[in-house]
Backbone as a chain_set.jsonl record, in Angstrom:
{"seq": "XXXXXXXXXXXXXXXXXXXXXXXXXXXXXXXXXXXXXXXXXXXXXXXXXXXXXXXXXXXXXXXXXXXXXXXXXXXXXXXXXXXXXXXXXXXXXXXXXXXXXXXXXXXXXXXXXXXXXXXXXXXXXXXXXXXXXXXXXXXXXXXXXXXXXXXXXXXXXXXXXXXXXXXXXXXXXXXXXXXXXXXXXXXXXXXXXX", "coords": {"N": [[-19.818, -13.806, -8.086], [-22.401, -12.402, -9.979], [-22.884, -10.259, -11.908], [-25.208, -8.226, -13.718], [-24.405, -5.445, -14.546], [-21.441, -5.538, -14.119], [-18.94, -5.244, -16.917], [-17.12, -7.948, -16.87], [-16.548, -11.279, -15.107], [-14.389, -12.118, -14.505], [-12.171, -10.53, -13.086], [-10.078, -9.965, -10.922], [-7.146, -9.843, -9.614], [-4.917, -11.847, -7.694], [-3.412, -13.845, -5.695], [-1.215, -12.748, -4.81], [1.328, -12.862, -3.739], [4.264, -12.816, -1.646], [7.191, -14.375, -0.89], [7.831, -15.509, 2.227], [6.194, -16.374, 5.113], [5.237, -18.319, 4.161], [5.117, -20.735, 1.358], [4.241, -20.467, -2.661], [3.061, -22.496, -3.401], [2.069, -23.725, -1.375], [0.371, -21.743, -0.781], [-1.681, -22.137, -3.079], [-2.19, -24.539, -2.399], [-4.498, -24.598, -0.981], [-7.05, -24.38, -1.885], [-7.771, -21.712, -2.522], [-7.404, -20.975, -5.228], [-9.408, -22.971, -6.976], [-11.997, -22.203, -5.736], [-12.374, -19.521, -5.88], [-11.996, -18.742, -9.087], [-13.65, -18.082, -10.907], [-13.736, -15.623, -10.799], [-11.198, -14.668, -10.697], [-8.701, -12.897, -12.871], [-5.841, -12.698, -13.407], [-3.212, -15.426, -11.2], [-1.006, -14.174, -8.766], [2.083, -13.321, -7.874], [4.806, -11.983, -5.641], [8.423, -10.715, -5.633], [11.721, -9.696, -4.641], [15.293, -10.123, -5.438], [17.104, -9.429, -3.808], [17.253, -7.386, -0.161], [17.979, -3.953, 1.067], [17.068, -3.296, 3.427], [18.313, -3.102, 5.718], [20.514, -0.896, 5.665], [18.87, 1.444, 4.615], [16.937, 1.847, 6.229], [17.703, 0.78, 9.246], [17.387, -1.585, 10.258], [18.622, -2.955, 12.112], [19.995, -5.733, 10.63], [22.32, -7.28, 8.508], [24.326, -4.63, 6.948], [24.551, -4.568, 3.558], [27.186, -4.477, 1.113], [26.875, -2.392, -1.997], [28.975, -2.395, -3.968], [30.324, -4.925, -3.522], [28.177, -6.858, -3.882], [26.716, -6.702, -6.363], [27.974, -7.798, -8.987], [26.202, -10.097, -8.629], [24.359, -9.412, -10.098], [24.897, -9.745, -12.428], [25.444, -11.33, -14.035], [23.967, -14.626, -16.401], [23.354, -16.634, -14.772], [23.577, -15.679, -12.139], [23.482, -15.452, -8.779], [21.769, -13.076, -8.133], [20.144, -12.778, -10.811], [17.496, -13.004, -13.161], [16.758, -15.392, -13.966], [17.7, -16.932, -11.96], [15.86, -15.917, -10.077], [13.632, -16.165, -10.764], [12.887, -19.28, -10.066], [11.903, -20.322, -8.568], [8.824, -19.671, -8.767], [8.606, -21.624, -10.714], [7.304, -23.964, -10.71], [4.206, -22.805, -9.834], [3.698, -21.258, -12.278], [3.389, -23.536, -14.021], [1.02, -24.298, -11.768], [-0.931, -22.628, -12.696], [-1.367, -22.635, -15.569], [-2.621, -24.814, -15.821], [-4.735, -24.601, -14.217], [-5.957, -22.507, -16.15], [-5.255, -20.173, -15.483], [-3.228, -16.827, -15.931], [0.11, -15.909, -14.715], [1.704, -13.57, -13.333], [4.164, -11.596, -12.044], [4.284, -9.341, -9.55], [5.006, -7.389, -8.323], [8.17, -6.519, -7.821], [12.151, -5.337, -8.251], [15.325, -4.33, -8.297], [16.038, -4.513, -5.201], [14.374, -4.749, -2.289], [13.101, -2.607, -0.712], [13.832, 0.016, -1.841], [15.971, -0.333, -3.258], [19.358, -0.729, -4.041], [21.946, 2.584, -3.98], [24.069, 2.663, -6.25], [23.95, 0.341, -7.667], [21.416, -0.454, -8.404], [20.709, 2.046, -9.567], [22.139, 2.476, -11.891], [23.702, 1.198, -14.921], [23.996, -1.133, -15.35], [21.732, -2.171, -14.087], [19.904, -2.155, -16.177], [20.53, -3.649, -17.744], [20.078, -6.054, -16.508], [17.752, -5.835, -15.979], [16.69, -6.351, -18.534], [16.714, -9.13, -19.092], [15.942, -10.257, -17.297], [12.869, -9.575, -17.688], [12.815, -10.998, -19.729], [13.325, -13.66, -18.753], [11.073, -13.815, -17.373], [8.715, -13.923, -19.311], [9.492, -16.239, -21.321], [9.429, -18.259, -19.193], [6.828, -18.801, -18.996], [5.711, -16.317, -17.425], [2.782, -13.946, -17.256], [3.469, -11.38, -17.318], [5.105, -8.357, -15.541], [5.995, -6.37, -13.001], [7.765, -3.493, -12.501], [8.707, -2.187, -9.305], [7.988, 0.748, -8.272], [8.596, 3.249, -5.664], [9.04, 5.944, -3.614], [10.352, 9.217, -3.868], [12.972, 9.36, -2.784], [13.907, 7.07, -3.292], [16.494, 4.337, -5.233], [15.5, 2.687, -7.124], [13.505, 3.327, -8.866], [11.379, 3.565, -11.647], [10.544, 5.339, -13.162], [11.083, 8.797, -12.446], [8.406, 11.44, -10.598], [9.347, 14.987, -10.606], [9.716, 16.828, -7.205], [6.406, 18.155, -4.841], [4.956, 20.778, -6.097], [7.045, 21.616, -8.363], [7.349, 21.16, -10.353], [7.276, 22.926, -12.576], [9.95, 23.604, -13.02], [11.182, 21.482, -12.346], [11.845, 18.248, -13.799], [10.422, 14.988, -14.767], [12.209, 12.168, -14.076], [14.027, 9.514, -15.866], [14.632, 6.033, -14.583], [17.124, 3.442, -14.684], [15.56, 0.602, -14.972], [13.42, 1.862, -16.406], [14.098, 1.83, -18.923], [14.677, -0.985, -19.555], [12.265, -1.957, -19.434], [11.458, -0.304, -21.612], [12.547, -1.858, -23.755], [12.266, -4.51, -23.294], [9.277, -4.162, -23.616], [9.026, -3.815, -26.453], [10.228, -5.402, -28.026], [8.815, -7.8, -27.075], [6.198, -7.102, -27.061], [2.861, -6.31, -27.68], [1.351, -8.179, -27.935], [2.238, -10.745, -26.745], [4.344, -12.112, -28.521], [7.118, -12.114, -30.547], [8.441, -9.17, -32.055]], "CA": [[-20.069, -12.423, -8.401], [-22.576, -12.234, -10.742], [-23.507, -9.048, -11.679], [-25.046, -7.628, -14.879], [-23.769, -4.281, -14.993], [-20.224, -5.246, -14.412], [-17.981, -6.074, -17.772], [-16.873, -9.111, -17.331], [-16.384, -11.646, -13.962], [-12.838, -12.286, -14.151], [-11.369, -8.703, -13.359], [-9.754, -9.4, -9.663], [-5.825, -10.234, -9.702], [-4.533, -12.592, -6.342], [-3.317, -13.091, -4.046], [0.257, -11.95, -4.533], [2.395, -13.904, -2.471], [5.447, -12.563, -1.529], [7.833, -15.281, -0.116], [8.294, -15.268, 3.971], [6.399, -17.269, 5.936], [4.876, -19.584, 3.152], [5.062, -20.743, -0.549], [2.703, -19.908, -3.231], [2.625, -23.775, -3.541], [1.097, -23.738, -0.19], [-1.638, -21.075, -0.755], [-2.062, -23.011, -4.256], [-2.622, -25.705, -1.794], [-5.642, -24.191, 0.129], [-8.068, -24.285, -2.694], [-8.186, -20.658, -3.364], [-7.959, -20.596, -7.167], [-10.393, -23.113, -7.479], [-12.849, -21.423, -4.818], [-12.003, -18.212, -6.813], [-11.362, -18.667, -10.444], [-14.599, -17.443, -11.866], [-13.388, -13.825, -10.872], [-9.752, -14.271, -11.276], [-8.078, -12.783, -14.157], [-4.315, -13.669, -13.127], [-2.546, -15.335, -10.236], [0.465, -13.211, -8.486], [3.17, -13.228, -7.165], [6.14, -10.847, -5.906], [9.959, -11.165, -5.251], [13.002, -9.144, -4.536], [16.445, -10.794, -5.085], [17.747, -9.401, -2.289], [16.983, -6.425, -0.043], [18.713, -2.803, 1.404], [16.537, -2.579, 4.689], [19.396, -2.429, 7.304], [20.88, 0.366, 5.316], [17.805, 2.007, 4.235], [16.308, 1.377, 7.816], [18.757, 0.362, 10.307], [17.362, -2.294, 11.119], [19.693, -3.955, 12.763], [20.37, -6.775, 9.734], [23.322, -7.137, 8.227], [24.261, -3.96, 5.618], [25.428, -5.379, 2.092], [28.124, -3.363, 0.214], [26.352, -2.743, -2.886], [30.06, -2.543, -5.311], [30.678, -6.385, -3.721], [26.789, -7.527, -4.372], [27.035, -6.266, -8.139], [28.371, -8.712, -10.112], [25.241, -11.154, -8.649], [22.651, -8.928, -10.876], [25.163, -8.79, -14.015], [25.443, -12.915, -14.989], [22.686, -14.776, -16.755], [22.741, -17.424, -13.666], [24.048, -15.459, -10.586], [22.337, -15.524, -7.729], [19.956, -12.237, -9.025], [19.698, -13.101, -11.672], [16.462, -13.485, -13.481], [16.702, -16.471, -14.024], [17.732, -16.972, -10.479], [14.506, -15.29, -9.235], [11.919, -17.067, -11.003], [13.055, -20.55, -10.118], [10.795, -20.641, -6.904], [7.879, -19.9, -9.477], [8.458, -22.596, -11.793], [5.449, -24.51, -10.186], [3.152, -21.448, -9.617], [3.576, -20.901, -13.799], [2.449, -24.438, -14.064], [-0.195, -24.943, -11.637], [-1.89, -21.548, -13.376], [-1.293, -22.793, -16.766], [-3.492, -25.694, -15.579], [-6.129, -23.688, -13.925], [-6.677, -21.536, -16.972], [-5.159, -18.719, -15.263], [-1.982, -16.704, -16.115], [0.914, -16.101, -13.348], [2.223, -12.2, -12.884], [4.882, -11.051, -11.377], [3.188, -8.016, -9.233], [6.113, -6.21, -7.643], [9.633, -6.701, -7.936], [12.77, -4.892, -8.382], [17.006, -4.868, -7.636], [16.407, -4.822, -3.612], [13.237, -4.581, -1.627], [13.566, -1.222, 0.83], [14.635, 1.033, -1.871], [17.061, -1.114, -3.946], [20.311, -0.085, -3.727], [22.738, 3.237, -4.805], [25.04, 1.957, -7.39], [23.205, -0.703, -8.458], [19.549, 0.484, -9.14], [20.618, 3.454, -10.236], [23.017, 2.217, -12.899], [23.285, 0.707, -16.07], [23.603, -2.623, -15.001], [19.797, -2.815, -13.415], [18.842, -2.048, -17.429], [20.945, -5.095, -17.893], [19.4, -7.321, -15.52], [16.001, -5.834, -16.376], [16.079, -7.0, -19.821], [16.964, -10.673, -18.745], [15.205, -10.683, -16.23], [11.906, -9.694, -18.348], [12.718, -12.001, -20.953], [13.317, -14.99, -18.0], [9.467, -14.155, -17.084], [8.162, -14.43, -20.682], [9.911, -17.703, -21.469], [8.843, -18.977, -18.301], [5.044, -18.506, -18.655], [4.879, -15.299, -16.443], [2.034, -12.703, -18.19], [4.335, -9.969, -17.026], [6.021, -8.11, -14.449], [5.705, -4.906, -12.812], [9.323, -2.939, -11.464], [7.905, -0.765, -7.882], [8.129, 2.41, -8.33], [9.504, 4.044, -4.91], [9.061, 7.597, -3.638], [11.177, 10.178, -4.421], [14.072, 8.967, -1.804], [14.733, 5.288, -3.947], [17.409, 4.446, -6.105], [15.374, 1.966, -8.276], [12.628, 3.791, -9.746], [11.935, 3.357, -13.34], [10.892, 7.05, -13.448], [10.532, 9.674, -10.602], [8.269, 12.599, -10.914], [9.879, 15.855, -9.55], [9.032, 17.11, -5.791], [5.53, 18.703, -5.306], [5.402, 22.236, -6.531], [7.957, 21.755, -8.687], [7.3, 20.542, -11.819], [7.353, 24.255, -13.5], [11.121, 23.896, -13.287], [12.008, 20.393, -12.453], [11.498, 17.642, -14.889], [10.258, 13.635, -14.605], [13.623, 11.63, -14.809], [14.142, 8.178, -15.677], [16.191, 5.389, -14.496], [17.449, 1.941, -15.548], [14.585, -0.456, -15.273], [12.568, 2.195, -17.508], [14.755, 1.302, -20.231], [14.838, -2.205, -19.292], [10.403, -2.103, -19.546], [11.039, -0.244, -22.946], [13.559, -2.56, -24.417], [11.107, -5.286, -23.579], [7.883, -4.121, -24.614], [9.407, -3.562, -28.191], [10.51, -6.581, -28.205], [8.013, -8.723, -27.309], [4.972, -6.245, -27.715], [1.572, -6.412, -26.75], [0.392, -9.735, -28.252], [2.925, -11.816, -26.831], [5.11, -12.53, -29.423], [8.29, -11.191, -31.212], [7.958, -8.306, -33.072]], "C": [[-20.82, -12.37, -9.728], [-23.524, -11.011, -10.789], [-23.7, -8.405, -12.926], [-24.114, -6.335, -15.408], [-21.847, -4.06, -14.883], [-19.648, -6.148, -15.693], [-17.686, -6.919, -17.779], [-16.161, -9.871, -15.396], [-14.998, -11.712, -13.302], [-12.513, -10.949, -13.706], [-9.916, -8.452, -11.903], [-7.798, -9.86, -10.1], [-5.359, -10.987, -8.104], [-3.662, -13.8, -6.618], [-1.935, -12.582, -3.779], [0.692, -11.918, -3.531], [3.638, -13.175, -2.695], [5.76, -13.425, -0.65], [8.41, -14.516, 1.249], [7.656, -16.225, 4.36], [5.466, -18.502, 5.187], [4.809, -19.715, 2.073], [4.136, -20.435, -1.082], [2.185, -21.645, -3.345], [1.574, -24.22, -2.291], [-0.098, -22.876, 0.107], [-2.41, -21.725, -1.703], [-2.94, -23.863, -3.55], [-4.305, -25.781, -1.25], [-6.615, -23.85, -0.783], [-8.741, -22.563, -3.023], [-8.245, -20.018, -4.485], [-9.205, -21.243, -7.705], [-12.176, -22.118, -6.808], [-13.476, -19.914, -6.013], [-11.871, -17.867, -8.001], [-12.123, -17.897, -11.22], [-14.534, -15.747, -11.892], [-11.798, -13.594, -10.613], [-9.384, -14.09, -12.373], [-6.496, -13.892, -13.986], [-3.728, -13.943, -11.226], [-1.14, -14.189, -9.993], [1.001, -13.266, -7.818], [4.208, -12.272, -6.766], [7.206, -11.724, -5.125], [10.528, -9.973, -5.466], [14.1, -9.879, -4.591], [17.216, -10.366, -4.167], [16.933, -7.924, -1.444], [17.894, -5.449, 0.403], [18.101, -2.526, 2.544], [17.372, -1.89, 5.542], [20.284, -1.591, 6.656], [20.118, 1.333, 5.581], [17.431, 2.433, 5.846], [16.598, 1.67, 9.039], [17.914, -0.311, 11.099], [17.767, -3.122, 11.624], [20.53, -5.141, 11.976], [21.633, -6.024, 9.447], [23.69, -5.987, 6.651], [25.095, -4.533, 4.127], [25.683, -4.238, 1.13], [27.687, -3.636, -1.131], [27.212, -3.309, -4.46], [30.365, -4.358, -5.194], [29.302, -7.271, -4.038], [26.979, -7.297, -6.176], [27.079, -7.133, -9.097], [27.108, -10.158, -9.942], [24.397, -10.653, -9.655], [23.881, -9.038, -12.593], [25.868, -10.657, -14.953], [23.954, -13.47, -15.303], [22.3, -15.755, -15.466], [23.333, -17.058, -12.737], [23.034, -15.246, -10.195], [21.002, -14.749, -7.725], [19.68, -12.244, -9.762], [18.52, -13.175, -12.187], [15.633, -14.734, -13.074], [16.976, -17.324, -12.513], [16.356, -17.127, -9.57], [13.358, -16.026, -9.155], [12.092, -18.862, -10.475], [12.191, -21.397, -9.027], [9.524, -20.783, -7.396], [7.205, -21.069, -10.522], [7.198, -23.126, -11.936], [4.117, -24.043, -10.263], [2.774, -21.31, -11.346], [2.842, -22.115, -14.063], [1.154, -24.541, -13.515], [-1.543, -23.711, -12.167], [-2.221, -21.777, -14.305], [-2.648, -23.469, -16.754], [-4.752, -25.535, -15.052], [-6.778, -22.379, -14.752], [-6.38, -20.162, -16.702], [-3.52, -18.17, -16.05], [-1.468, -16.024, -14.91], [1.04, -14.772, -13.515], [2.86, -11.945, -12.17], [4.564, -9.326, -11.015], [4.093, -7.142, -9.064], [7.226, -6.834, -8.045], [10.561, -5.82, -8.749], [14.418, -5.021, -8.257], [16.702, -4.969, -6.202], [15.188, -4.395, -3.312], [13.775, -2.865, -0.9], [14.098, -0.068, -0.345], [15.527, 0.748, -3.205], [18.724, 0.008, -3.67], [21.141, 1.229, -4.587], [23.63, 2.436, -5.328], [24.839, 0.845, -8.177], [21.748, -0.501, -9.371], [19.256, 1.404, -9.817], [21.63, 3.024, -11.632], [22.738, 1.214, -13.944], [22.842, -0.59, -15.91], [22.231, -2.722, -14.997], [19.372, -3.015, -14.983], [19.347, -3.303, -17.705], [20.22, -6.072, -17.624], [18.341, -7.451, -16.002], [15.649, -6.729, -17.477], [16.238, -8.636, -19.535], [16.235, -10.727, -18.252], [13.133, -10.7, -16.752], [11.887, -10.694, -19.063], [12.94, -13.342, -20.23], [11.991, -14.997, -18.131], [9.009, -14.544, -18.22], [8.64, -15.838, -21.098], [9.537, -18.679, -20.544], [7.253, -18.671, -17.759], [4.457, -17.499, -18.001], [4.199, -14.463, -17.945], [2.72, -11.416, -18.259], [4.729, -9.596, -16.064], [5.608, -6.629, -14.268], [7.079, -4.527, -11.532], [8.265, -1.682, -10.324], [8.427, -0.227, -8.441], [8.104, 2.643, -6.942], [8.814, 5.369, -4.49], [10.062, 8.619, -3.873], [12.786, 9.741, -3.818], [14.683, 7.757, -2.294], [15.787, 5.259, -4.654], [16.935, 3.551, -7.032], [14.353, 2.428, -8.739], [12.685, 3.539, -11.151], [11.517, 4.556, -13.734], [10.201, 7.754, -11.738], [9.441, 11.038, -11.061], [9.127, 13.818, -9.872], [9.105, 16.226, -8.383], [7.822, 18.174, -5.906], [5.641, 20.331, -5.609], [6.192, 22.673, -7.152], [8.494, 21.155, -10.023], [7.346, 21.877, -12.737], [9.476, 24.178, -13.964], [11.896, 22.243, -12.974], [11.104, 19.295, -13.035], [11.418, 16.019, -14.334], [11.869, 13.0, -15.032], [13.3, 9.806, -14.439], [14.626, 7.166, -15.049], [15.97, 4.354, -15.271], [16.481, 1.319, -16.12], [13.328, 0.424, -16.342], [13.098, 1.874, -18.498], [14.454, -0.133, -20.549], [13.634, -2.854, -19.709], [10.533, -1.757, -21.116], [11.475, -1.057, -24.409], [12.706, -4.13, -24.662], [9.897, -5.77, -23.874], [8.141, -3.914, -25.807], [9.739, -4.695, -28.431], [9.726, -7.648, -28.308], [6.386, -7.956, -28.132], [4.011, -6.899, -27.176], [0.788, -7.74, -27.221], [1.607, -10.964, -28.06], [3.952, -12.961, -27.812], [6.152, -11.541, -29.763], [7.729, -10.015, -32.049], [9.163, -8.531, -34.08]], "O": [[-20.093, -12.293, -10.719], [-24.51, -10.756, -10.098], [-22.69, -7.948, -13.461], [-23.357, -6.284, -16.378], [-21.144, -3.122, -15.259], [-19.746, -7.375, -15.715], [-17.797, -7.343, -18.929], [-15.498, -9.17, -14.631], [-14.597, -11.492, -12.159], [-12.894, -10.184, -14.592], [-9.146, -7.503, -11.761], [-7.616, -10.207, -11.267], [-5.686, -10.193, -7.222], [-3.396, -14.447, -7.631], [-1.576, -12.082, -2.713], [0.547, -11.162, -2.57], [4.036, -12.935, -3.836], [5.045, -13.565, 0.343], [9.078, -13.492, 1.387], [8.239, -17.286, 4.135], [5.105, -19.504, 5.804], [4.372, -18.73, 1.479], [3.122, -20.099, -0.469], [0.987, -21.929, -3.363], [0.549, -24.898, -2.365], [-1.088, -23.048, 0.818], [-3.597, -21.965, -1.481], [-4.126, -24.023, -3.837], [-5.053, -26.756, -1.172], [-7.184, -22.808, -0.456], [-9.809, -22.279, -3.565], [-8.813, -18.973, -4.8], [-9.968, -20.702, -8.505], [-13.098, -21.617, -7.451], [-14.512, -19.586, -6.59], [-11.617, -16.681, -8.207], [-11.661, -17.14, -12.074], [-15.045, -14.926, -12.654], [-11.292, -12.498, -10.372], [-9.606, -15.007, -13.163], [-6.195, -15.057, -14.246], [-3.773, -13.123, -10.309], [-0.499, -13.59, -10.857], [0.469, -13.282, -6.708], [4.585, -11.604, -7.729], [7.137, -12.738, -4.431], [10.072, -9.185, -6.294], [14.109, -10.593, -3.589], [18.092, -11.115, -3.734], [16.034, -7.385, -2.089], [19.02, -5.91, 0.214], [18.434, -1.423, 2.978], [17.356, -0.741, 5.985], [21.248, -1.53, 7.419], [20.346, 2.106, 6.511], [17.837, 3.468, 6.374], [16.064, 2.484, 9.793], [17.613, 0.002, 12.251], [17.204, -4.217, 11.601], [21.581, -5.546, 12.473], [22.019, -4.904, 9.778], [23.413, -6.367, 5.514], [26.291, -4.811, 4.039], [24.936, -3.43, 0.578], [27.902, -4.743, -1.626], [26.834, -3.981, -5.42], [30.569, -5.068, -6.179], [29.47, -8.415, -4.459], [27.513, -8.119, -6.922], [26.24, -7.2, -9.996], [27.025, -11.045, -10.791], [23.628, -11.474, -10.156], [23.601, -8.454, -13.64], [26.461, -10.901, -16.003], [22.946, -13.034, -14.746], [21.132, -15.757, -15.077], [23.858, -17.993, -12.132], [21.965, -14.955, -10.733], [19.845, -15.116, -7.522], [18.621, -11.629, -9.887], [17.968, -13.742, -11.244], [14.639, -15.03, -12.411], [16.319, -18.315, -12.193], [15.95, -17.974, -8.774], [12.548, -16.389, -8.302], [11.101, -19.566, -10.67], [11.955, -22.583, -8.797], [8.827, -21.676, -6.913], [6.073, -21.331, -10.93], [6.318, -22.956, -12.779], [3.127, -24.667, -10.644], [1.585, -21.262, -11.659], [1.655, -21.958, -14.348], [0.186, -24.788, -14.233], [-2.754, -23.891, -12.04], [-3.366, -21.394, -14.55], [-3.625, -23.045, -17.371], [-5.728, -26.216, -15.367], [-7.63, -21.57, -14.386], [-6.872, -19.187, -17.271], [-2.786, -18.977, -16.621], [-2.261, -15.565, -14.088], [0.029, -14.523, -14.171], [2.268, -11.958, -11.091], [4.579, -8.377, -11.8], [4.015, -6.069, -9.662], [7.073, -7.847, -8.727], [10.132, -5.434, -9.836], [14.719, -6.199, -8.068], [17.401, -5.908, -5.819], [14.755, -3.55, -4.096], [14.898, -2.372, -0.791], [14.805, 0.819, 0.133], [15.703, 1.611, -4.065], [18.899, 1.142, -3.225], [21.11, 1.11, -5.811], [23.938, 1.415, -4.712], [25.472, 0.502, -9.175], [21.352, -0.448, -10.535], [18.247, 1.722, -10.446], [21.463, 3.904, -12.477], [21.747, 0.485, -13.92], [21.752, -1.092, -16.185], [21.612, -3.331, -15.869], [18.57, -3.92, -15.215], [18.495, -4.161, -17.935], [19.762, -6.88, -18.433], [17.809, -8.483, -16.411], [14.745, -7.563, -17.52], [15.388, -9.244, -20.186], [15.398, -11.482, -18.747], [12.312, -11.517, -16.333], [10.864, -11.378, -19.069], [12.779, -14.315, -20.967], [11.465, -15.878, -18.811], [8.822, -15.76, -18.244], [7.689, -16.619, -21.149], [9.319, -19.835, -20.906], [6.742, -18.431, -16.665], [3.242, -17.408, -17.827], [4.665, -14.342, -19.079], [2.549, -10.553, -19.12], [4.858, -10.528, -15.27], [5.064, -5.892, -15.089], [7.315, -4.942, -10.397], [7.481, -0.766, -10.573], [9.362, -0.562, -9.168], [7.129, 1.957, -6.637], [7.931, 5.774, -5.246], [10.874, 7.89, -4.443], [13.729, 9.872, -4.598], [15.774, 7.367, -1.879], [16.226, 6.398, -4.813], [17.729, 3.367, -7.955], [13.987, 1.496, -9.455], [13.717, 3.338, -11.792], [12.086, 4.995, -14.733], [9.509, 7.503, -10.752], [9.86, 11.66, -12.038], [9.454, 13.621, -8.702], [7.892, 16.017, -8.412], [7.912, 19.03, -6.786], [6.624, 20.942, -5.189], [6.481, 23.862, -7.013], [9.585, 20.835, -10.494], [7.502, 21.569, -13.918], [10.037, 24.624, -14.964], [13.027, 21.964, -13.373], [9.883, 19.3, -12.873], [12.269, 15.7, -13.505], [12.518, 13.299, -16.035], [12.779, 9.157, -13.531], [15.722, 7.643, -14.756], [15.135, 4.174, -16.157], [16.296, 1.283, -17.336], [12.471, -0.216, -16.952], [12.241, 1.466, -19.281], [14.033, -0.471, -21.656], [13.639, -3.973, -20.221], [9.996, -2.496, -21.941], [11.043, -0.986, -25.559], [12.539, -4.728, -25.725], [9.443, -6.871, -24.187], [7.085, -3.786, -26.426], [9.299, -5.004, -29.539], [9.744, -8.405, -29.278], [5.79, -8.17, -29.188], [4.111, -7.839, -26.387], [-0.293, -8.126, -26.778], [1.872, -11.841, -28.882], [4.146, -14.175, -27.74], [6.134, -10.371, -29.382], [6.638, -10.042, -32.619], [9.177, -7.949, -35.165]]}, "num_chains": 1, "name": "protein.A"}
């Protein structure tokens, strides 16, 4: 892509792998960073530590009681952990490092589909969040981005009110906005402590 009038070549972000039916080690594999690099900014990736479909859904899976899931999002090494999450990436952070690129975590949140009531919506998630930000930064990710939802989720990190209806109803927050502001103060915009 070379093209005078655009800013600068790098600008695209890929390919944001979400784990199912293959690793990122295996798209790694297929020579599309090198193919690609001269207009990649960052590789990407997404994850959910677990999901809420067959609630959310009904699709037929098995529904998971969100008060006995709980205590996985609220240790530094249970199963949702952060630190948990990224451990599939480890590699992906490396083989970017090594290709000059940086890694991103594109999507992710407490549960795919929605995340769950009582969890997503509660303090905890700000808990998790902040770990869970500060796993990515220690482990080479460039950053992270919590979905945002439609109005019907329980993990939003803010909602706007329903249309026509902002004269009287107001943007509200939840957890993981705290969780984003707790860690951009923290680290801040040049990658380091403040």
């Amino acid at each position: 892509m070379n093209n005078a009038n655009l800013p600068g070549a790098d600008l695209l972000v890929g390919p944001n792998i979400a784990y199912a039916d293959w690793t990122a080690e295996e798209v790694w594999n297929t020579g599309f960073v090198s193919a690609y690099s001269q207009n990649l900014a960052y590789l990407a990736v997404e994850n959910y530590p677990t999901d809420n479909c067959a609630a959310q859904f009904n699709t037929g899976g098995t529904i998971q009681d969100p008060q006995t899931i709980f205590p996985n999002f609220l240790s530094h090494t249970a199963q949702y952990s952060g630190h948990s999450i990224i451990q599939k990436f480890i590699n992906s952070t490396n083989f970017a490092i090594q290709n000059g690129k940086r890694l991103y975590m594109m999507e992710t949140n407490t549960g795919s589909c929605g995340g769950f009531a009582g969890i997503s919506d509660a303090f905890g998630a700000a808990l998790w969040g902040v770990d869970y930000a500060f796993q990515l930064a220690v482990n080479n990710f460039a950053g992270g981005m919590f979905h945002v939802g439609g109005q019907n989720v329980f993990y939003n990190p803010f909602t706007p009110p329903p249309t026509n209806q902002s004269t009287f109803h107001q943007w509200t927050v939840g957890p993981t906005y705290y969780a984003s502001l707790i860690a951009a103060e923290a680290i801040g915009p040049s990658n380091g402590t403040q």
